[in-house]
Each structure stands twice: as structure tokens, then as C-alpha cells.
C-alpha positions as CSV (number, residue, x, y, z in Angstrom):
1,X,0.0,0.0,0.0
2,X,1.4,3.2,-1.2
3,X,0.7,6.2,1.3
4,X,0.8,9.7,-0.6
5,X,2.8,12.7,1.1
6,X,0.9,15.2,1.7
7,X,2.3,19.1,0.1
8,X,1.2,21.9,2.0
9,X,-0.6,24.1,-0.2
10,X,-1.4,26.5,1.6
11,X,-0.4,30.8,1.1
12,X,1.4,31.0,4.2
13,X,3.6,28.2,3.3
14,X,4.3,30.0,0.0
15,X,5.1,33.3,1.3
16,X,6.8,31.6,4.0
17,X,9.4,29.6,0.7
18,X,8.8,31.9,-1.9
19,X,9.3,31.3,-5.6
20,X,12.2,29.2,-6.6
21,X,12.4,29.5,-10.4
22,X,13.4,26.8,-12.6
23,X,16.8,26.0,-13.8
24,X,15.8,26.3,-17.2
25,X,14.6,29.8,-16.9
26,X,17.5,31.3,-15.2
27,X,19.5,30.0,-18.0
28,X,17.4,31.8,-20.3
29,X,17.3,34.9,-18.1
30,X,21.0,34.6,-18.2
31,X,21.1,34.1,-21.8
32,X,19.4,37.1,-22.0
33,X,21.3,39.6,-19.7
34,X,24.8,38.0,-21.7
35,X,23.2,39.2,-24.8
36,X,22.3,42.9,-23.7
37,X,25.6,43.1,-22.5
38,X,27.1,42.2,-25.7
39,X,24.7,44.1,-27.9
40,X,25.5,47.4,-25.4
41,X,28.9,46.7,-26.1
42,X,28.7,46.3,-30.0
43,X,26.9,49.5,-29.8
44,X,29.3,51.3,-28.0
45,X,32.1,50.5,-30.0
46,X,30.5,51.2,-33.4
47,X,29.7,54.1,-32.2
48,X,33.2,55.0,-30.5
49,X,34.5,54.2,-34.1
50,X,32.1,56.1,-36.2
51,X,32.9,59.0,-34.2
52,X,36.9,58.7,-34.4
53,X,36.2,58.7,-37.8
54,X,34.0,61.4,-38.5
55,X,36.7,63.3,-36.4
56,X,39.7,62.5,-38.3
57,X,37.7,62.7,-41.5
58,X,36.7,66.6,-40.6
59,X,40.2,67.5,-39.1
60,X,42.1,66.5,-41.8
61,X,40.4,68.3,-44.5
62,X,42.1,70.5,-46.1
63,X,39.6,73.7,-45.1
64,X,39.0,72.9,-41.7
65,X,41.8,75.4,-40.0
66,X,39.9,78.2,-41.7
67,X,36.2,76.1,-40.9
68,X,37.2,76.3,-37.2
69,X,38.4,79.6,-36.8
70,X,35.1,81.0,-38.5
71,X,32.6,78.6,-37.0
72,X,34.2,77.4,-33.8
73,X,36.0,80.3,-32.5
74,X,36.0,79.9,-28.5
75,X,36.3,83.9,-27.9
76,X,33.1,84.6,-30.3
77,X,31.4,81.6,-28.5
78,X,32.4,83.2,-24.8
79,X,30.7,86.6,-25.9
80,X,27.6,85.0,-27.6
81,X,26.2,82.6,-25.0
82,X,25.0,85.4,-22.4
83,X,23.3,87.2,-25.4
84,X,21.6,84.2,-26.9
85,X,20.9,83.3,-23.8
86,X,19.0,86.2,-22.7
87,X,17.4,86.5,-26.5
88,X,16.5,82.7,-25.9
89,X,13.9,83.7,-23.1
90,X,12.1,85.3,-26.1
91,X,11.7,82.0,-27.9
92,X,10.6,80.5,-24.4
93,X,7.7,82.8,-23.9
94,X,6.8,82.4,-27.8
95,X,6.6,78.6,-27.5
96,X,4.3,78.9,-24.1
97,X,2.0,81.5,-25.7
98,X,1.7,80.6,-29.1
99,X,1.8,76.4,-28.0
100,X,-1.8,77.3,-25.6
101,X,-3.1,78.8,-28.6
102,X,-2.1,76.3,-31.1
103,X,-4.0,74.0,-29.0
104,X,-7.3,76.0,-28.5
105,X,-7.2,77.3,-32.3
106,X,-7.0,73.7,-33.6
107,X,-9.3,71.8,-31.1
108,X,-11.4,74.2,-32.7
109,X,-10.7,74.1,-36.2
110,X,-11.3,70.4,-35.9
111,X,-14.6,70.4,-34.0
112,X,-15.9,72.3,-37.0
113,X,-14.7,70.0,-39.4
114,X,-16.5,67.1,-37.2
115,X,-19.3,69.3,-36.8
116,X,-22.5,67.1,-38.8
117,X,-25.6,68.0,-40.8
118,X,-26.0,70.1,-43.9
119,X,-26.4,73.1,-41.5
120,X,-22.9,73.2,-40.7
121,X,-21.4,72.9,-44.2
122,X,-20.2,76.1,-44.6
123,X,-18.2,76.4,-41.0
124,X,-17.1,72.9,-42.3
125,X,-15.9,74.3,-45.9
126,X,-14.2,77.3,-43.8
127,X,-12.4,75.0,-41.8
128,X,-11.2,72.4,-44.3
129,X,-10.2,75.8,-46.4
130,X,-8.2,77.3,-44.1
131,X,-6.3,73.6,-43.0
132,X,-5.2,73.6,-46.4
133,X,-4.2,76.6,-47.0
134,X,-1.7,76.9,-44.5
135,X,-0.6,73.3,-44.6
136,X,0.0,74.6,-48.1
137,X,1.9,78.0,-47.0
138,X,5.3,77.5,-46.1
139,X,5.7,79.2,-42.7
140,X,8.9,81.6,-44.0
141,X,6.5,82.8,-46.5
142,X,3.3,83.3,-44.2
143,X,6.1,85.3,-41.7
144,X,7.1,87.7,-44.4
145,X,3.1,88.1,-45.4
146,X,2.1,88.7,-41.5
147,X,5.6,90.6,-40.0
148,X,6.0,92.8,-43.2
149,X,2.5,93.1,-44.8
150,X,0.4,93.5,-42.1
151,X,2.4,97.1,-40.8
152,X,2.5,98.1,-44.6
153,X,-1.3,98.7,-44.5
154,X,-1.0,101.0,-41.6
155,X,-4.0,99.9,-39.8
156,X,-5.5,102.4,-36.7
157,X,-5.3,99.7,-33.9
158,X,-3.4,96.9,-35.3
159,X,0.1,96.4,-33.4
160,X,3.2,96.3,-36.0
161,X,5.1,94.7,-32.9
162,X,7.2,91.6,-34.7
163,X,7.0,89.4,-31.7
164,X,3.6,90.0,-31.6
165,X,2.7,89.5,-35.4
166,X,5.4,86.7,-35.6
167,X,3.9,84.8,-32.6
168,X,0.5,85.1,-34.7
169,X,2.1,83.9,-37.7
170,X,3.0,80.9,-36.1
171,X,-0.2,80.3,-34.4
172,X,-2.2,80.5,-38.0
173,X,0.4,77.8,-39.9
174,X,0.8,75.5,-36.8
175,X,-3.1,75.7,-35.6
176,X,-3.4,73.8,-39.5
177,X,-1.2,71.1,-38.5
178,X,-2.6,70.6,-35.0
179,X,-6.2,70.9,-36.0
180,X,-6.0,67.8,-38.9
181,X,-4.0,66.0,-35.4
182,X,-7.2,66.4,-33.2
183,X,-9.7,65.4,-35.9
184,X,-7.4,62.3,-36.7
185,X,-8.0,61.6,-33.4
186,X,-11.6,62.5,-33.2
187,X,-12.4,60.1,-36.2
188,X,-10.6,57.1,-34.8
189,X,-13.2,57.0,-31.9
190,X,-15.7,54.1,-32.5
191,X,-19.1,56.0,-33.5
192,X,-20.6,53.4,-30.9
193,X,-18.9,55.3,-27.8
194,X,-21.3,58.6,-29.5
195,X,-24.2,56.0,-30.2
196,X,-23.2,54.4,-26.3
197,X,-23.4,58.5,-25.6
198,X,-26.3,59.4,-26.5
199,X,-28.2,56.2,-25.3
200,X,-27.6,57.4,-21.9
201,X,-28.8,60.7,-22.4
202,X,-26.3,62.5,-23.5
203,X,-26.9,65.5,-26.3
204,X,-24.2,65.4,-29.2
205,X,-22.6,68.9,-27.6
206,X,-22.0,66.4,-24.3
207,X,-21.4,63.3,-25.8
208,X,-18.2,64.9,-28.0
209,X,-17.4,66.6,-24.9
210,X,-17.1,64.3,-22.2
211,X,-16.6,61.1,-24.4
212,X,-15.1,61.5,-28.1
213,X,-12.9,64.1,-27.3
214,X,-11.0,62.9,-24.4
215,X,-10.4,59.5,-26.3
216,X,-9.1,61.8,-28.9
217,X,-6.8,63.6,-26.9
218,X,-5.2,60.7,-25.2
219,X,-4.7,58.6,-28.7
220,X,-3.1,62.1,-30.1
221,X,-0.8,63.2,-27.3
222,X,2.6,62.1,-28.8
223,X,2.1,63.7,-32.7
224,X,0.5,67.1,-30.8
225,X,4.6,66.5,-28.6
226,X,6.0,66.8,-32.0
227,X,3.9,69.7,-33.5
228,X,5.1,71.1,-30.2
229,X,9.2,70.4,-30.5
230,X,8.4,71.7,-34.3
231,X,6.8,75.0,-33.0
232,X,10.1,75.4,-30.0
233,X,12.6,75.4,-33.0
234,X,10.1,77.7,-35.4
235,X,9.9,80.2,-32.9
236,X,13.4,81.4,-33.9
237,X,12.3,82.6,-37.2
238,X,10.9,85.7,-35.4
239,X,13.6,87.2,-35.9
240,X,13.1,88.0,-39.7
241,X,11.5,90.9,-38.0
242,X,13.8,92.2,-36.3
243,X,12.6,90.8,-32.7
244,X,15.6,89.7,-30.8
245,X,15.5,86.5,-30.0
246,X,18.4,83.6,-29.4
247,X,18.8,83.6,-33.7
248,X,18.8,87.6,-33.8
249,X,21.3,87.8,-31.0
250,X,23.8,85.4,-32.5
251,X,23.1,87.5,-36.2
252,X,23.9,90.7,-34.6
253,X,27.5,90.2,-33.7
254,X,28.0,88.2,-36.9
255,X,26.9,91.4,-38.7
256,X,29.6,92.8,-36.8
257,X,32.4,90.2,-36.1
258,X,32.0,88.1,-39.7
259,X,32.4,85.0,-37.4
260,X,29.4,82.6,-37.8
261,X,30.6,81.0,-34.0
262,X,27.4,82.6,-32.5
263,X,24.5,80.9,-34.9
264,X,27.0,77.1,-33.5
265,X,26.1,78.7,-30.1
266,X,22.4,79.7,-31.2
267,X,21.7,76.1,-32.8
268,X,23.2,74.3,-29.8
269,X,21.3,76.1,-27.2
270,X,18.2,75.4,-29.3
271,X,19.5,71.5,-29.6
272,X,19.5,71.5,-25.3
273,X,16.3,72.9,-25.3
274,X,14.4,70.9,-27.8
275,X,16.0,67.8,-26.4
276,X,14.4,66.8,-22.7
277,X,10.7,67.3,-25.2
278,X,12.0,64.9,-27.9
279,X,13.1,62.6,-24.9
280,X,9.5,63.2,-23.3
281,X,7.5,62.4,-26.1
282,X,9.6,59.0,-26.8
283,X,9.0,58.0,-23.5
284,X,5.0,59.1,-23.7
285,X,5.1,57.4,-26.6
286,X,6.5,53.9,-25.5
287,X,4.3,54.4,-22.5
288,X,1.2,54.2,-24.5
289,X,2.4,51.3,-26.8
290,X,3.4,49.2,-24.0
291,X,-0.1,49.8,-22.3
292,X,-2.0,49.0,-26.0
293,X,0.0,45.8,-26.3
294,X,-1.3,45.0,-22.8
295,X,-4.8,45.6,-23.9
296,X,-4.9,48.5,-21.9
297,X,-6.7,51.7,-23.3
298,X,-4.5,53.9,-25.5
């Protein structure tokens, strides 16, 4: 007669052990951390190599003495930082003003071109118009129009300030971009969730409020990032105005010193700055594909 051992089962008794994983995984877990390592260190050392040669490649040319004293100049660099610096607060403001506008203007711009019945064709034809016109529009040109035209007509009442007029440039071209962003997002929300909506009670005005559009949002946050870290970068073409921002400090004492060190300094302070956002909006973005992959909601 075989007697059968009894295994405690119970959760005490597992807390009380804990998990001992199998042999076989923590060869496999091993496998895996020896093949990071290696891949880290592949990485590393392509990219150690790549940059030796890129170096030698650059510092051997035969025009890179002259290339370094006119764009890499350490005095010119030394007197340009403070001044770029202090224009760069400019470009700040710009980006925080113009980026809570963006957002409003387009929201809008795409409700109306969501907007349904023949009753709202023509603030739907006004809105698709105006998406494509300044999707259309390169933004150097719409500047020029807005910073130069606008003071030419001499208008009682209407500023001829460049920040002001640039900053409104900006909004008009970028409010095109955001706007087709939000109604991307807008039309990838199931019409059940509005049908779900509305069988609750719900009027449209509430159902697009409190349902479709914060679905929208959410799936939309990491291309409105990038409008965004477009628009932080754009806001330095202000300066065909003549406001003094980061890029007008840096072209004032080239007018005056020939040395192009100060638009290095200008692009690289704009580079620091842009950078934490781009970082920002990869990480939202993995976020939100890890928690999709999960099944989670987007």
C-alpha cells in the first residue's frame, strides 16, 4: 500500500518559501542579460569608431583650419552665450504662448470640421479651407506676409510689434497642423462610444465633450509632442522681423564680427532645449504602446 505525502498548499507556506524558479529559466534569463551586455557593447564600440572617424575625417580636410576659426571660434562663442541666452527667453515665452493657442485654435478648427448636418457645411468648408491653406503656405512665407505686410497697410489699432505679429504667424500655420492631429483623433473614436453617448442621455454637444474628445486627446498626445518640438525650433524665425530673440542675438554680432561662432552657439542652445521634449515624447510614446499591447486603453 502506497501512502501519498501530503504538500502543503497553503499561502502561508508559499510566502513563507517563496518562488524558486526553474533551472531552465534562469539559464534563459542569463542568456538574455549575456546578450544585452554584448549588444551594449557592440553598440558602443561602433559608435566610439564612427565618431573617431567622422573626427579624423573633418580634421584633416584640407579647409577645416579656416572652418574652425570661422565657426568654432572659443572667444566669439564666450561673448555670444549670455546674449543668446537672454534672446532665448524670447523663444521660451513664444513657444508657451503661441503652443496654448495652437491648441485651443486647432481643437477648434477640428470640432468644425467634425461638426455634422448640412447646417454646418459652410463652418465645415471654412475650416477644411483654411487647414489647407496653410498646410499649403510654407511658414517663412506666411512670416514675411504677417511681420511685413500687415504694418504696410497701416492699420489704426493693429500692433506692427514683430514678436507679436510673428507669434500670430506661427499660431495660423501651426493651428493647421494641430487641428488635422485632433480630428485624426476625433475620427478614430468608434461611432458606438457617440451612439453608447447618446443612449444614456447625452446630447451630441456632451457626448463629444465628455466622451469623443477625451479619447481623442489621449490617442493624439505624442504627434501634438512633435507639433510642439516643431513649433520650440520655429519660434526662432521671429527674428526676420527684427525681434531679438536667441537667432537675432547670435546674427547681430556676426553682422559685426563676420564670425558665424554665434549661430553654433544659437543652434546648440536650441538643440539643449528641444532635447528633454524629444526625450519626453519618446517615453509618452512607449508608455502608450506598451499599455496597447497590454490591452490597456491607449
Amino acid at each position: 500500500m502506497t501512502v501519498r505525502k501530503e504538500e502543503p498548499a497553503s499561502d502561508e507556506h508559499d510566502a513563507a518559501d517563496g518562488y524558486v524558479p526553474s533551472q531552465r529559466r534562469l539559464d534563459r534569463e542569463r542568456h538574455k542579460r549575456a546578450r544585452a551586455r554584448r549588444a551594449t557593447a557592440i553598440g558602443a564600440l561602433s559608435t566610439l569608431v564612427t565618431a573617431v572617424v567622422l573626427y579624423l575625417v573633418v580634421v584633416n580636410a584640407p579647409g577645416w583650419p579656416r572652418t574652425k576659426e570661422t565657426f568654432f571660434d572659443a572667444g566669439y562663442a564666450r561673448e555670444a552665450f549670455p546674449k543668446v541666452l537672454e534672446g532665448l527667453w524670447l523663444n521660451v515665452r513664444l513657444l508657451l504662448i503661441c503652443g496654448v493657442a495652437v491648441l485651443v485654435f486647432g481643437m477648434l478648427i477640428a470640432v468644425a470640421r467634425t461638426l455634422r448636418g448640412p447646417v454646418f457645411f459652410p463652418l465645415r468648408f471654412l475650416a477644411a479651407a483654411y487647414t489647407d491653406f496653410f498646410r499649403g503656405l510654407p511658414l517663412i512665407i506666411n512670416l514675411m506676409i504677417v511681420v511685413l505686410g500687415v504694418p504696410a497697410l497701416r492699420l489704426q489699432g493693429v500692433t506692427v510689434d514683430p514678436v507679436l505679429l510673428g507669434g500670430t504667424a506661427l499660431t495660423l500655420t501651426y493651428s493647421a497642423y494641430v487641428a488635422e492631429v485632433f480630428r485624426a483623433g476625433i475620427e478614430s473614436v468608434h461611432p458606438s462610444q457617440r451612439a453608447a453617448a447618446r443612449s444614456l442621455g447625452l446630447s451630441n454637444r456632451q457626448a463629444l465633450r465628455y466622451v469623443v474628445l477625451p479619447q481623442a486627446v489621449r490617442r493624439q498626445v505624442p504627434p501634438l509632442l512633435n507639433d510642439l518640438v516643431s513649433l520650440q525650433k520655429d519660434t526662432g524665425l521671429v527674428s526676420i522681423g527684427g525681434a531679438v530673440d536667441a537667432v537675432r542675438a547670435a546674427d547681430i554680432i556676426v553682422g559685426r564680427s563676420l564670425n558665424y561662432t554665434p549661430y553654433i552657439v544659437a543652434g546648440l542652445v536650441f538643440v539643449a532645449l528641444t532635447i528633454p521634449m524629444t526625450r519626453f515624447t519618446d517615453w509618452v510614446t512607449a508608455r502608450m504602446d506598451r499599455r496597447q499591447a497590454q490591452g490597456g486603453t491607449a
